[in-house]
C-alpha positions in Angstrom: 37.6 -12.1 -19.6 37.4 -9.5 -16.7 35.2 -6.5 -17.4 34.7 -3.3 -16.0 31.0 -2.0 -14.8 28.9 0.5 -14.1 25.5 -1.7 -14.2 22.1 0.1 -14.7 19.6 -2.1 -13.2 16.6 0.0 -13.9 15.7 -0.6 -17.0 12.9 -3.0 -18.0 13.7 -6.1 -20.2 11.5 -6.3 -23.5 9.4 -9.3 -23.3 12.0 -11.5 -25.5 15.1 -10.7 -24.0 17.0 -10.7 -20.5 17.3 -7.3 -18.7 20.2 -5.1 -19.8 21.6 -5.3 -16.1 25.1 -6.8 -16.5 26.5 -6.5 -13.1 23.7 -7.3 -10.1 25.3 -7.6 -6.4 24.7 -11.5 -6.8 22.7 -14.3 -8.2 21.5 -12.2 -11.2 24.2 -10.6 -12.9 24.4 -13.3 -15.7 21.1 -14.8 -16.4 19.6 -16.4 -19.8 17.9 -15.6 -23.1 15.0 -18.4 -21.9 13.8 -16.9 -19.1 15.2 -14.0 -17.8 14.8 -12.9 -14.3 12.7 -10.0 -14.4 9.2 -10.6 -15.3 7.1 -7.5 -14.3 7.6 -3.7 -14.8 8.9 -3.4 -11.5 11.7 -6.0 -9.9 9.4 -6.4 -6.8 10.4 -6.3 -3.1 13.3 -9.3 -3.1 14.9 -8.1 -5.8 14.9 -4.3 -4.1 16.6 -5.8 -1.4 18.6 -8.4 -2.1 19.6 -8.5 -5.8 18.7 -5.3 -7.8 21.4 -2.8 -7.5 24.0 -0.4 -9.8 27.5 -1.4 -9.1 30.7 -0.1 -10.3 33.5 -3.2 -10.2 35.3 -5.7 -12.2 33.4 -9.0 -13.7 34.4 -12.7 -14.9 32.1 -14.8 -16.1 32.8 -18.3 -17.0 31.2 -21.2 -19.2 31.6 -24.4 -20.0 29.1 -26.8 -20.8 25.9 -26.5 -18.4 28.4 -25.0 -16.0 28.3 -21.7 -15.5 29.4 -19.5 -12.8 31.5 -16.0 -12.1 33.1 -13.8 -9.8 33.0 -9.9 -9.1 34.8 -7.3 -6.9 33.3 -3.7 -7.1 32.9 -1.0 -4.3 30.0 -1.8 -1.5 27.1 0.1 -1.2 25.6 1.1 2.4 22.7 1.1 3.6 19.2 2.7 2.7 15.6 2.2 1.8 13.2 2.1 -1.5 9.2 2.7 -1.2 7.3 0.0 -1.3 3.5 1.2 -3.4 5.0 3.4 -6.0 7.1 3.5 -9.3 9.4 5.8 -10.7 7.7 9.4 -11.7 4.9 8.6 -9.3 5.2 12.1 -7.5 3.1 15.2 -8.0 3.9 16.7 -4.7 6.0 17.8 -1.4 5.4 17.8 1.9 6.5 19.7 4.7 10.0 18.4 5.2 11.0 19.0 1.7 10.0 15.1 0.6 8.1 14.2 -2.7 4.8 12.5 -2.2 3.2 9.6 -4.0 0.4 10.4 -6.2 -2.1 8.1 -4.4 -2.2 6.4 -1.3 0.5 5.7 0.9 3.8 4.1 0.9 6.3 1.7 3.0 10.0 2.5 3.3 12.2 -1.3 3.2 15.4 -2.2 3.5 17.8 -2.4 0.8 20.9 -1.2 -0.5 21.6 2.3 -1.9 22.4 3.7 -5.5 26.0 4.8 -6.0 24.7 8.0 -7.2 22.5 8.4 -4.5 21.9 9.8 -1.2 23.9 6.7 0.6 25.6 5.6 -2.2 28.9 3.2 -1.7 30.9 3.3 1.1 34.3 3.3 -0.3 34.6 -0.7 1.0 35.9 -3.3 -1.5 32.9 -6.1 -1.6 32.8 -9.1 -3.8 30.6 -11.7 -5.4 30.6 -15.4 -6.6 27.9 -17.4 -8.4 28.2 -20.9 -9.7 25.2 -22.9 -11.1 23.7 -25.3 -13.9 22.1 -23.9 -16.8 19.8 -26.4 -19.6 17.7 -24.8 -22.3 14.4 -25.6 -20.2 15.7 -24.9 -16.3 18.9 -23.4 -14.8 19.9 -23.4 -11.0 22.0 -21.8 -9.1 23.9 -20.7 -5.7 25.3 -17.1 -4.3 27.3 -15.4 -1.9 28.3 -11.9 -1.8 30.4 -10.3 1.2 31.2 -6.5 2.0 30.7 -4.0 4.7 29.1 -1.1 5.9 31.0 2.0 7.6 29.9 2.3 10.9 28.0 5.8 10.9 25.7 3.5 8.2 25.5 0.7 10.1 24.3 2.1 13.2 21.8 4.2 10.9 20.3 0.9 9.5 19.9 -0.3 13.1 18.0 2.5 14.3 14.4 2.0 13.3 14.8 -1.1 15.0 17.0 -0.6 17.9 17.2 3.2 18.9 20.7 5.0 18.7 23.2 2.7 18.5 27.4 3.7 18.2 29.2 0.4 17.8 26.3 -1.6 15.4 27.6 -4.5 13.2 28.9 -3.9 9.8 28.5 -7.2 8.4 27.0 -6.9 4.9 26.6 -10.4 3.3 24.1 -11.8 1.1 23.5 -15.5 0.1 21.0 -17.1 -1.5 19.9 -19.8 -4.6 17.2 -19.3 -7.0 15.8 -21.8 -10.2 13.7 -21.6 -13.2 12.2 -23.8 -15.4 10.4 -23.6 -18.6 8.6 -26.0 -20.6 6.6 -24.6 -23.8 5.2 -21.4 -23.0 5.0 -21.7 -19.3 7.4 -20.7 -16.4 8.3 -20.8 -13.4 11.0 -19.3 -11.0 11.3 -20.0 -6.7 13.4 -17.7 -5.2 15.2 -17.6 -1.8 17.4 -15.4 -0.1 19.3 -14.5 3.6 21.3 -10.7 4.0 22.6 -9.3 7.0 22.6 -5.5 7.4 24.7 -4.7 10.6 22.5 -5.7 13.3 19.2 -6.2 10.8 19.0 -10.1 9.3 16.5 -10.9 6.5 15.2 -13.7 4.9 13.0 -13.6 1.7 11.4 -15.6 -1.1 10.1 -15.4 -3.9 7.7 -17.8 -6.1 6.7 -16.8 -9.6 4.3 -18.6 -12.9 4.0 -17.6 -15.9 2.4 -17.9 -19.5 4.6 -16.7 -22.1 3.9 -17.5 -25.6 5.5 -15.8 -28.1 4.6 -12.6 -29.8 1.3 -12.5 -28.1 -0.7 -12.0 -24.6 2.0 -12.9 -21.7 0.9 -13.3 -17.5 2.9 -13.6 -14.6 2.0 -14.1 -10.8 4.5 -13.2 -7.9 4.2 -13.5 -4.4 7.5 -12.4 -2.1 8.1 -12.2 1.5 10.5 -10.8 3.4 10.9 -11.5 7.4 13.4 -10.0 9.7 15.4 -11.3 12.9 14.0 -7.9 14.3 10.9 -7.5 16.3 9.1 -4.3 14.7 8.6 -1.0 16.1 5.0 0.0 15.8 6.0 4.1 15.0 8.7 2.5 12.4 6.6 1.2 9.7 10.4 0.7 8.0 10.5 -2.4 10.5 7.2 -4.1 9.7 7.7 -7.1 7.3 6.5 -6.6 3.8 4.5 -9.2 1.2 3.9 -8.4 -2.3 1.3 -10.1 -4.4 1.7 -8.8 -8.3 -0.1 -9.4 -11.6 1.0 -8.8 -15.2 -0.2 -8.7 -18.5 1.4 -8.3 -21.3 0.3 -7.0 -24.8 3.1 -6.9 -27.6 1.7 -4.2 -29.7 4.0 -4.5 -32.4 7.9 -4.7 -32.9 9.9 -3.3 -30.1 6.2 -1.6 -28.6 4.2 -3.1 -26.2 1.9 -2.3 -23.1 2.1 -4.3 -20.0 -0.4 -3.8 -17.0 0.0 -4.7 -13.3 -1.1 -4.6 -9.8 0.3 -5.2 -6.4 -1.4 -5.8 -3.6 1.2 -4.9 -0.7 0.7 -5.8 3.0 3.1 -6.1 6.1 2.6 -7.8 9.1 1.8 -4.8 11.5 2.8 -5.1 15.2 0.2 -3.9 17.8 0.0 -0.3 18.0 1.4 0.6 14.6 -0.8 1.3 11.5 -1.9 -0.8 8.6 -0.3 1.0 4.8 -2.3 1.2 2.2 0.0 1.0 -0.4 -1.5 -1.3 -2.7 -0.5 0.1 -6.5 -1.9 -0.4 -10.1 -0.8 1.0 -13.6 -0.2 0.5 -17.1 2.8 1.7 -19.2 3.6 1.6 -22.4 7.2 0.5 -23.8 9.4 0.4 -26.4 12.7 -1.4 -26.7 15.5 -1.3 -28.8 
């Protein structure tokens, strides 16, 4: 059956079911009950920039057996950034250029792909997505691809912390990547890997997670995430410095449909001579409900 989205990929999962994203740009748009993608309050760097994104398209997702795969077409997005050391609501100020600033420390601009209702939003280019993988009730596995393109005014804007003003930049936008989970009793685990091209800009990441997840109790997860580009950084463009994210969760179901989850990132990026080391390491504790 095709379907047509708008996804909202912003909204946290409740500890016993998958998030309610139903569209991501690839390998997550149709995970499982068992162990769902997100783990932590916040998707993490990878995700930002290679999986977690709204898109507005059409959907078909297909099952048969252990087999499972799908396809989607929906309307690329271009270009932008999210700040690596804060969360959503994390402002109390605003600085002399008009910008909101992060309640403490200091934060990292990387790249990703914009909202459709935000600043870049989509760039009017038809993009599509295919996923195909196995799926068990203790591990699942599986392989994507997604292809689009960036207008050129974006694509040249991407390439510019990197490579100073371009006019004829790339607009190759393609993602690819696999990612596998397995389970067994109350513990988890999830590896990660994935290789996107921005225009001129060409990342690789990973991701490895483990987890304790028994039910209706204390829950913990450990995440560490890298992300390298083919770029050599620009000291006064801390956009271009590789990022790695270490983050910690707990989890304390309080009761039905409440519970409080604490975490804390420790974010660092490999800083070329001359730039500055960020200090945009980040911890909270929210409380949720879920319904």
């Amino acid at each position: 059956m095709w379907k047509l989205i708008q996804t909202s990929a912003e909204h946290a999962a409740t500890p016993s079911s998958p998030p309610s994203r139903i569209g991501c740009e690839i390998s997550h748009w149709c995970r499982y009950q068992q162990y769902p993608n997100r783990k932590t309050s916040q998707y993490g760097i990878l995700a930002e920039t290679f999986t977690q994104d709204r898109i507005q398209g059409l959907q078909y997702a297909y099952k048969a057996g252990a087999f499972d795969g799908g396809v989607s077409f929906f309307t690329d997005l271009t270009g932008g950034t999210r700040q690596i050391g804060t969360f959503p609501g994390a402002f109390n100020s605003v600085d002399a250029a008009g910008i909101a600033a992060p309640v403490f420390g200091d934060t990292q601009p990387h790249l990703c792909d914009g909202e459709p209702s935000g600043a870049a939003g989509t760039n009017a280019r038809l993009a599509g997505s295919a996923k195909i993988g196995v799926s068990t009730p203790t591990w699942n596995a599986h392989i994507s691809y997604a292809t689009g393109g960036l207008s050129q005014t974006n694509a040249n804007a991407v390439a510019k912390p990197w490579l100073g003003v371009l006019t004829h930049a790339s607009t190759t936008h393609n993602k690819c990547g696999i990612d596998a989970t397995y389970g067994r009793g109350p513990w988890v685990g999830q590896v990660e890997a994935y290789q996107a091209t921005f225009g001129e800009v060409k990342l690789n990441g990973y991701s490895v997670l483990a987890g304790y997840q028994p039910k209706d109790t204390w829950r913990a997860y450990v995440r560490y995430a890298s992300i390298v580009s083919n770029l050599t950084p620009v000291a006064a463009s801390p956009s271009t410095y590789d990022p790695q994210q270490l983050t910690f969760a707990v989890i304390k179901p309080l009761f039905k449909g409440v519970w409080i989850e604490c975490d804390y990132e420790k974010n660092v990026q490999r800083v070329p001579r001359g730039g500055r080391k960020i200090d945009d390491g980040l911890f909270f504790v929210e409380l949720f409900t879920g319904f």
